[in-house]
C-alpha positions as a Markdown table, in Angstrom:
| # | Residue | x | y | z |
|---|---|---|---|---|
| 1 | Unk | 6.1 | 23.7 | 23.4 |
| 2 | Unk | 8.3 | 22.2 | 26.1 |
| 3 | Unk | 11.4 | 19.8 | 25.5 |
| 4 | Unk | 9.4 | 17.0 | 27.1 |
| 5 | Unk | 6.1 | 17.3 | 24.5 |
| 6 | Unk | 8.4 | 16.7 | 21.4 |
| 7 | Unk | 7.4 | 13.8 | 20.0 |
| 8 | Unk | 11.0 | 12.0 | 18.8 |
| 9 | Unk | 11.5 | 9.8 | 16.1 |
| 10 | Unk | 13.7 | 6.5 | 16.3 |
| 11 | Unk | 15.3 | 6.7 | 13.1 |
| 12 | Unk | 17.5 | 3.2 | 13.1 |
| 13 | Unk | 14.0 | 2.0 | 12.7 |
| 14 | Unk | 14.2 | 3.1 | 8.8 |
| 15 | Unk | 15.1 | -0.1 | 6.6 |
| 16 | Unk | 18.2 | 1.1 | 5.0 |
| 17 | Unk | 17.7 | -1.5 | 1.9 |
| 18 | Unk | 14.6 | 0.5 | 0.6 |
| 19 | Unk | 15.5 | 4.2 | 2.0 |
| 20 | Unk | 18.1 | 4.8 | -0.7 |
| 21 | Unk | 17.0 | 6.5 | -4.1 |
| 22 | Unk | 16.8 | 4.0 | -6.4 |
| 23 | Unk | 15.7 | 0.8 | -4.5 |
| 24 | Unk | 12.8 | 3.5 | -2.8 |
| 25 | Unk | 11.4 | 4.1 | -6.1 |
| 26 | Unk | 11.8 | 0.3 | -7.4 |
| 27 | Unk | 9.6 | -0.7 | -4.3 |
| 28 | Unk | 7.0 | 1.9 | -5.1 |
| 29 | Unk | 6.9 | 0.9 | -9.1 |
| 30 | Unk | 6.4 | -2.6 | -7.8 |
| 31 | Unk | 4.3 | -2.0 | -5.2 |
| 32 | Unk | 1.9 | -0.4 | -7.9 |
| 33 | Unk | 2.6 | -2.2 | -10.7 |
| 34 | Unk | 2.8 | -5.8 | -9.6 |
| 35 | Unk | 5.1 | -7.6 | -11.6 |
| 36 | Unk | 7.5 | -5.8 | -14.2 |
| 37 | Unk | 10.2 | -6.6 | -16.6 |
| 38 | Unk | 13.5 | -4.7 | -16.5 |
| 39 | Unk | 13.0 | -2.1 | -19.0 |
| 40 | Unk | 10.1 | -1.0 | -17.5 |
| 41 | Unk | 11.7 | -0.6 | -13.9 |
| 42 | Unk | 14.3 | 1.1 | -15.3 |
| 43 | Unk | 12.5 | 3.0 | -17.0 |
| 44 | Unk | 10.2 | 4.4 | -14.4 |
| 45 | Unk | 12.7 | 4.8 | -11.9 |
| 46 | Unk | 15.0 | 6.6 | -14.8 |
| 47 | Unk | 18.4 | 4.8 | -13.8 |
| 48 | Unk | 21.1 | 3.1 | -16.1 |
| 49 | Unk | 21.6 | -0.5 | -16.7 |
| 50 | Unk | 24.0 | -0.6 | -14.2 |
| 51 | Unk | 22.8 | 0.9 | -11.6 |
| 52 | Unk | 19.5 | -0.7 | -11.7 |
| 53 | Unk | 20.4 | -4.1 | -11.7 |
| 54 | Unk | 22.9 | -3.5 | -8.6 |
| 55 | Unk | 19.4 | -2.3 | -7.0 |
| 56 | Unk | 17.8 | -5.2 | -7.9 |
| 57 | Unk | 20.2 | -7.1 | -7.1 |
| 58 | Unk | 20.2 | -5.9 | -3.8 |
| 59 | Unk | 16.8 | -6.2 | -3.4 |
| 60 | Unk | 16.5 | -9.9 | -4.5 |
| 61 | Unk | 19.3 | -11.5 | -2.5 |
| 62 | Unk | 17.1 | -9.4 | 0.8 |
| 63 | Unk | 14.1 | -11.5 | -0.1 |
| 64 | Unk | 11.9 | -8.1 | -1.0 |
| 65 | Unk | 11.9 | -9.7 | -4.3 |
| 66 | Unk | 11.4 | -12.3 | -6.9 |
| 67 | Unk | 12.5 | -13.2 | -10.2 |
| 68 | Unk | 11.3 | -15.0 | -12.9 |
| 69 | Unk | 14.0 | -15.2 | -16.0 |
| 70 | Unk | 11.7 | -16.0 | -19.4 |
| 71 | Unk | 11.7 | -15.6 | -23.4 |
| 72 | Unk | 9.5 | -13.2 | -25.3 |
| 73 | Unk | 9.6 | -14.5 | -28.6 |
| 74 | Unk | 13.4 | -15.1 | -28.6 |
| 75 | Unk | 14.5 | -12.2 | -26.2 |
| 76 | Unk | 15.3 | -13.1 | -22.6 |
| 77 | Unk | 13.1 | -11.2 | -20.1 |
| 78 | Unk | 13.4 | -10.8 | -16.2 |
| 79 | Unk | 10.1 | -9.8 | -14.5 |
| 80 | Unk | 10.5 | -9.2 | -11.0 |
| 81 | Unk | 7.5 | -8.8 | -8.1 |
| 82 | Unk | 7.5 | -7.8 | -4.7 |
| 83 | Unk | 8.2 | -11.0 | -2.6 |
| 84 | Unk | 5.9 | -11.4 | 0.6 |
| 85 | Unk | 8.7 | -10.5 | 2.8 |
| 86 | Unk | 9.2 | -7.8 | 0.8 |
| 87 | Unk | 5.5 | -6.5 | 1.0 |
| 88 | Unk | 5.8 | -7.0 | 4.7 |
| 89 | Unk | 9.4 | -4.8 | 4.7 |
| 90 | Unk | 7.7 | -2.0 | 2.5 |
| 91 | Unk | 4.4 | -1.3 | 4.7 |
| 92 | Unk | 7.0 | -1.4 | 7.8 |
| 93 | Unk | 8.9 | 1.5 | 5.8 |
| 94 | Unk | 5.9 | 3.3 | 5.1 |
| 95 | Unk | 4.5 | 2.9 | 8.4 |
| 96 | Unk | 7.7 | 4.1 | 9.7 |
| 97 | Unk | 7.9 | 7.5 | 7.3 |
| 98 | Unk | 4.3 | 7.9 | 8.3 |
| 99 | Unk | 5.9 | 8.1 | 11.3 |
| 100 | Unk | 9.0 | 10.2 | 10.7 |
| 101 | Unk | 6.5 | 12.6 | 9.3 |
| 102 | Unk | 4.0 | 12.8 | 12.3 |
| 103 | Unk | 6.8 | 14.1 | 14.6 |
């Protein structure tokens, strides 16, 4: 194959936000998932207290999500959802690895 037949990839078109680790696999839980309180995100995307709500965090002040702060029974809960920006952000991402992956 000759130099000018590779395909290239332009990868500043990756959205940095989602591409790291943690935030990656929040999206994808979401994306499936709908709506999900804390544990459960943290569970699924096996990180620490910490960590995941510095990934969330991140994620809500973006606009990719939402959250709604409520009490089951007399424990506060935070279920977050993937915001319509954020829906729009993450078929852009996969639309780029897609992509990444056809080069």
């Amino acid at each position: 194959m000759k130099d000018e037949d590779k395909q290239t990839y332009e990868f500043d078109l990756i959205d940095d936000l989602i591409h790291s680790r943690v935030r990656l696999a929040t999206m994808a839980y979401l994306s499936g998932a709908g709506a999900a309180d804390f544990n459960a995100i943290k569970a699924a995307v096996k990180a620490t207290d910490g960590n995941i709500s510095v990934h969330l965090r991140k994620l809500e002040d973006a606009g990719y999500l939402t959250s709604v702060k409520q009490f089951n029974g007399r424990k506060p809960q935070t279920l977050y959802e993937i915001s319509d920006d954020g829906r729009s952000a993450w078929q852009l991402y996969l639309n780029h690895m897609s992509g990444l992956l056809a080069t």
